[in-house]
N, C-alpha and C positions, 0 to 999 in steps of 0.2 A: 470721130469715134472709131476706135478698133476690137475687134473683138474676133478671138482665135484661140481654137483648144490644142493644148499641148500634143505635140507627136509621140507615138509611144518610142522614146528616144531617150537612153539614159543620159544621156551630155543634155543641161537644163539649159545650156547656153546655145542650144540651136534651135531652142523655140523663142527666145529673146533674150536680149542684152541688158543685164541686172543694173550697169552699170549705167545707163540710160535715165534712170529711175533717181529722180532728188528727192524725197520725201523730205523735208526739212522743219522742224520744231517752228511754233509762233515765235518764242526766244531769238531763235538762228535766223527770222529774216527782221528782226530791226535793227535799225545804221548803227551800231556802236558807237562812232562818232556825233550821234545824235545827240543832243541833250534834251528837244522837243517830242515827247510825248504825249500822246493825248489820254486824256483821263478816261475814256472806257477801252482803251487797249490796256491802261496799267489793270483794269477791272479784272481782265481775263486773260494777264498774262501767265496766268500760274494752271491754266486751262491748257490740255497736252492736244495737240494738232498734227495733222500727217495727212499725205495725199496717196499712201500707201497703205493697203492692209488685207488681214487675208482671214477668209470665211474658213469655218469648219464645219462643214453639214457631211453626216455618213448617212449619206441617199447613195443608192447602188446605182443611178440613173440622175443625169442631169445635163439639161443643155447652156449654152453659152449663154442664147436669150432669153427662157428660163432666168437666170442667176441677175442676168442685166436689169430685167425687169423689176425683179425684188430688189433689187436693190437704188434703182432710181426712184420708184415708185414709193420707199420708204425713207432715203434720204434726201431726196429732191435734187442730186447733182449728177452730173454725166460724167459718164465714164470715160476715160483714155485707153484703157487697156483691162484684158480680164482674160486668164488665163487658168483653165482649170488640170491641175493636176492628172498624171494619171501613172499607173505603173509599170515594171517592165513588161508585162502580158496585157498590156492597155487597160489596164480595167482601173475606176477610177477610185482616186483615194480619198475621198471627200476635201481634199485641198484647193481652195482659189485662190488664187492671187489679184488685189484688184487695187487699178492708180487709178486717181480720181481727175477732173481736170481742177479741182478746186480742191481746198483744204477742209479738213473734216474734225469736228473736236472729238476726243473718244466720249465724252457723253452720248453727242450725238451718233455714234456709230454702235452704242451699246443698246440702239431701238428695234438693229437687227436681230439681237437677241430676244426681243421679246414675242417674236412670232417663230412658228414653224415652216419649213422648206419641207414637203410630203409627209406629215408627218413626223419630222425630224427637227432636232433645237440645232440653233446655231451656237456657233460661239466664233470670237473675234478676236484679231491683234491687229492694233496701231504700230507703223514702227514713224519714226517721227524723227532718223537721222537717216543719214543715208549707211552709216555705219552699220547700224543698226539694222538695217534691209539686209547690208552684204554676208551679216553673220547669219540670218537666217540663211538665206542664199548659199553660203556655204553647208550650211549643215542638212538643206534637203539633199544636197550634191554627194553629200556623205553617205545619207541614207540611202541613197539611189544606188552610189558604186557597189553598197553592201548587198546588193541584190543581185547582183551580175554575175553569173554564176560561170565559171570555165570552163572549159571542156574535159570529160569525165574520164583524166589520165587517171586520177587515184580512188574511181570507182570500183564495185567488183566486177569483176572480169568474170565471162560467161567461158564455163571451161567445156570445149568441142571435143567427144571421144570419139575415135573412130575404128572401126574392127571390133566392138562387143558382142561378145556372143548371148543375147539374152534380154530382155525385156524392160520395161521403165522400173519394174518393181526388183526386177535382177538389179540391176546398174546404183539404184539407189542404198540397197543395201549394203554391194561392195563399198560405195563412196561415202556412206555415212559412217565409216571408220575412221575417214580423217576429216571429216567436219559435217554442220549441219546443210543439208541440202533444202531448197525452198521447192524446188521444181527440176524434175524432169523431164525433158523434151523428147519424144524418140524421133526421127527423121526417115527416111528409105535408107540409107546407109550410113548414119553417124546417128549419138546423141546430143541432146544439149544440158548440161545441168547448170542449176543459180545455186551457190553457195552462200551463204547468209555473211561472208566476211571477206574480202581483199584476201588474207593474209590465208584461209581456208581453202581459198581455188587457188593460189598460188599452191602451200602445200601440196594439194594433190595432184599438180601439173609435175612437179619434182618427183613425187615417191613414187606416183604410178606409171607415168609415162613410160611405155616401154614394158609394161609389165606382163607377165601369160596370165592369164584370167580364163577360166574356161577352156582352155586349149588355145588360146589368140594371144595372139602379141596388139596389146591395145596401142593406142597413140592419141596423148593430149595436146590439143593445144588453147592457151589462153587468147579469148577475146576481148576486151574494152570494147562496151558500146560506144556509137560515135567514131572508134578510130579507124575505120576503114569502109572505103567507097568503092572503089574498082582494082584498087592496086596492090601488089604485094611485094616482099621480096625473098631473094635466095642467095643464103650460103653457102660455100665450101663446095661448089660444083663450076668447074671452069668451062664446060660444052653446053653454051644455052639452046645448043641444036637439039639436044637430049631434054632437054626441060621443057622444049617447045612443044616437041611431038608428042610427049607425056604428058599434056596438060591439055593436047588441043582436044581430046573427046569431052571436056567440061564444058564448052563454050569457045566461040572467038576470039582469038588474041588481039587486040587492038594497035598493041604496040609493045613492044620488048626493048630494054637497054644492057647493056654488060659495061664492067668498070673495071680500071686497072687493076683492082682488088680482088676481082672476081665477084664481086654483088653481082648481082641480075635483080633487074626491077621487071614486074611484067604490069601490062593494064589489060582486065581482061572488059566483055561487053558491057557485064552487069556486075552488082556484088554478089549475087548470088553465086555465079561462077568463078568468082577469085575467092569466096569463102572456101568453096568445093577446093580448088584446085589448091590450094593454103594450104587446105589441113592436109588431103592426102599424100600431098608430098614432102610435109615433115618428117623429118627422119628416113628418107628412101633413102638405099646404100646405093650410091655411084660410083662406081671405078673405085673400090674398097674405101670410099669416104661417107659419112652419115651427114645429107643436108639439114639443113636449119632454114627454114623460110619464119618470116614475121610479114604480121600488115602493117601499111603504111597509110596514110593518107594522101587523095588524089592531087591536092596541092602539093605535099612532098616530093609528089612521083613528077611533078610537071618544074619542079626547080632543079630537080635533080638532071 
């Protein structure tokens, strides 16, 4: 007997091999070439059989032995395997999967139904080919990839102002000209505001950037959570000696590169000091050129 609960793993096929699993119909195991039959297998030929099938209890809590239990105890055969579902944040879905070492009629499997698991009804499926397993098989693996969520490129982006002269309720007024704002953040020397839309903190990175507001020359830049850890990079400036020493009061530089292009990548200690050091050197004029820095992510920075 084996008994193992699923890994919180979306590939189903690393907590077991689907294709391991015969469940096969009473039908599909007699000789065709047979012509001897015996008269109480013709009885209960037309009775559906399978060594596979799978419980549905929506209990928020359940264990392997728990499931094992109710279910020998109610059908009188041991179990091969039992595998209880679960989601991509582990948390379980009321799905089990369970092979028998013996074949099961679904009459017989429909006595699980008539008791409760915590309070909770069951409900069951025979599958009784192995075709028939692999479609299910397939279609929780669907379910599953539809849960995987990517990383938040086409999220909204947190738009970083820096030089405002004026307060959380100043900053939101200005910016609720070009969209809705959900929050504003103030900082010691920058803000942060959440825009209710993509397309709304982009807008206002374009119109206002750059713009005199109070007597300042403001400066936007857009963030995506998630896209950056330590690293950044820099445009249109060819002396990374100058970018060095201009950034090293934010924190430690860890490492710097420069490329035929002129990009500069920097890794700074922490993200907190490559955000710092991100935004304030956006748009600084160098030797009569305006740089561009973007974040990167620290995998990038380390292929690069």
């Amino acid at each position: 007997m084996h008994i193992k609960e699923e890994d919180n793993d979306t590939d189903l096929g690393a907590s077991y091999d689907p294709y391991r699993y015969k469940a096969r119909s009473y039908k599909d195991m007699v000789d065709p070439f047979s012509s001897i039959i015996k008269n109480e297998e013709k009885e209960i030929e037309s009775e559906i059989y399978g060594t596979i099938f799978t419980l549905q209890i929506m209990s928020k809590s359940m264990s392997s032995y728990e499931i094992y239990m109710l279910i020998e105890d109610k059908l009188n055969i041991e179990i091969e395997d039992l595998t209880i579902i679960k989601d991509n944040k582990g948390k379980y879905t009321g799905l089990v999967i369970v092979q028998l070492r013996e074949k099961v009629s679904k009459s017989q499997l429909q006595q699980l139904e008539t008791i409760q698991f915590k309070g909770k009804s069951i409900a069951t499926q025979l599958y009784t080919s192995e075709q028939e397993y692999k479609e299910f098989i397939k279609s929780i693996v669907l379910q599953k990839l539809q849960l995987i969520t990517l990383p938040m490129l086409k999220s909204v982006p947190l738009v970083y102002v820096y030089n405002f002269e004026g307060d959380q309720n100043d900053i939101k007024e200005v910016f609720s000209q070009v969209g809705t704002i959900l929050l504003a953040e103030q900082k010691k020397d920058y803000f942060i505001l959440y825009f209710s839309s993509e397309f709304e903190a982009i807008q206002a990175s374009r119109l206002l950037n750059l713009s005199m507001i109070n007597g300042k020359e403001i400066k936007l830049t857009l963030f995506y959570p998630r896209s950056v850890e330590r690293s950044f990079g820099i445009r249109f400036c060819n002396d990374i000696n100058i970018i060095l020493n201009m950034i090293k009061k934010f924190g430690k530089i860890e490492s710097s590169k420069q490329y035929q292009d002129g990009t500069i990548y920097i890794l700074m200690e922490n993200s907190k000091s490559s955000k710092k050091a991100c935004l304030w050197l956006n748009n600084k004029k160098i030797d009569c050129s305006y740089i561009s820095t973007f974040f990167i992510k620290y995998n990038e920075y380390k292929k690069a």
